[in-house]
C-alpha positions as CSV (number, residue, x, y, z in Angstrom):
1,X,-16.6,8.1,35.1
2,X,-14.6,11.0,36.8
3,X,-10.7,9.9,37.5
4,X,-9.3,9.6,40.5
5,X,-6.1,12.1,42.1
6,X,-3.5,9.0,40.9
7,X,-5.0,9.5,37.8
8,X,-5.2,13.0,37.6
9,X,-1.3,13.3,38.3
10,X,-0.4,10.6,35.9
11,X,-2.3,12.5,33.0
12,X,-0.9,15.4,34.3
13,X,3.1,14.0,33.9
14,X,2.3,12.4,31.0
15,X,1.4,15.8,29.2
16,X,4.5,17.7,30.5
17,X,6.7,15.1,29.8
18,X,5.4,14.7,26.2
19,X,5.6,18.8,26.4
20,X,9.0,18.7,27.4
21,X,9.5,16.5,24.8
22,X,8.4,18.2,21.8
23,X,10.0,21.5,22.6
24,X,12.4,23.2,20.3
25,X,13.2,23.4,16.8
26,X,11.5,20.3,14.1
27,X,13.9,18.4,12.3
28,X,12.8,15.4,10.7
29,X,15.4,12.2,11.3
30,X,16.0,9.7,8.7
31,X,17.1,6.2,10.2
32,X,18.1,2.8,9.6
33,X,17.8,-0.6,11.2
34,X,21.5,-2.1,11.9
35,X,20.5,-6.0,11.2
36,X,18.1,-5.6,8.1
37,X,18.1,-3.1,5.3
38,X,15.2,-1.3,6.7
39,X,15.1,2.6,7.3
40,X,12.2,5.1,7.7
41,X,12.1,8.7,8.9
42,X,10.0,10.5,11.9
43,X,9.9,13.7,14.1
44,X,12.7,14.8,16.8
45,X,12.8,17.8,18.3
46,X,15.7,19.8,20.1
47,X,17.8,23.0,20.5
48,X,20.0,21.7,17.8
49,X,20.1,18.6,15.1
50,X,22.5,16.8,17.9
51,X,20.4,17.5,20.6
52,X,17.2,16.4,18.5
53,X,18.9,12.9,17.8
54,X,20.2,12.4,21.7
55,X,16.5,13.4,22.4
56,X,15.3,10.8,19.7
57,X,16.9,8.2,21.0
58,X,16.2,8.3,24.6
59,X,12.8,8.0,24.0
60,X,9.7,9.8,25.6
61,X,10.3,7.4,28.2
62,X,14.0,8.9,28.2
63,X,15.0,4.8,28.8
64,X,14.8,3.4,25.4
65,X,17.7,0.9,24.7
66,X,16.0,-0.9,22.1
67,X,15.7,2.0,20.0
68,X,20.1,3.0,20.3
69,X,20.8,-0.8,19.6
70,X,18.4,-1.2,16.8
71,X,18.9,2.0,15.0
72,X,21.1,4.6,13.8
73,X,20.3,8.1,12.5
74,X,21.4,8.4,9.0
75,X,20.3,12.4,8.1
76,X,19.3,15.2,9.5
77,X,16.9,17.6,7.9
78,X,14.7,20.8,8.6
79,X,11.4,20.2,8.9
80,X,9.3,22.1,7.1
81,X,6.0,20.9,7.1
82,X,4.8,18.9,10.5
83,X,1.9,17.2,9.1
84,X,2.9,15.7,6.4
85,X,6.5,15.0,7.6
86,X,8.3,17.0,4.7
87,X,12.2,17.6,5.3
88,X,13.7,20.5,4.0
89,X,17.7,21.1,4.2
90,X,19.6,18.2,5.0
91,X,21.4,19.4,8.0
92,X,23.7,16.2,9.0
93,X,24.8,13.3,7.4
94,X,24.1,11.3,3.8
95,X,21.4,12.2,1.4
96,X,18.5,9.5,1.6
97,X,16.8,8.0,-1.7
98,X,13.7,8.7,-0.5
99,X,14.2,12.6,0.1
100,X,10.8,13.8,0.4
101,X,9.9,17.3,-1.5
């Protein structure tokens, strides 16, 4: 079933906005939840570790307020392999236990 124009121009925001959103240098963000001793890691993308974490947290949707009061970023690193999620140099902030090599 062919889409329609609304749908068209959705599909067609949605795919610069996740463009715009993945541009830039790879760092890989390590984070923690502020209530429960939960943390994990994932990509963010930016001109520079701080823009990468300002762009982390406002979301794809660039409105994500769950995400700023739920989380901090703990570290910064490179990212050196995008598949697999591998961090390379910790750029900003603590070392993590669970430093991926």
């Amino acid at each position: 079933m062919p889409m329609d124009k609304e749908q068209a121009g959705r599909v067609k925001r949605d795919a610069q906005r996740w463009h715009d959103y993945t541009t830039g240098n790879a760092y890989v963000v390590y984070y923690r939840n502020r209530t429960i001793d939960h943390g994990g890691r994932g990509h963010a993308y930016g001109k520079t570790p701080v823009d990468a974490v300002k762009r982390w947290y406002r979301g794809l949707e660039a409105n994500d307020k769950h995400t700023r009061n739920c989380v901090r970023v703990v570290a910064i690193h490179d990212c050196i392999d995008h598949q697999e999620c591998k961090a390379g140099k910790l750029l900003m902030g603590t070392q993590q236990n669970s430093f991926p090599h």
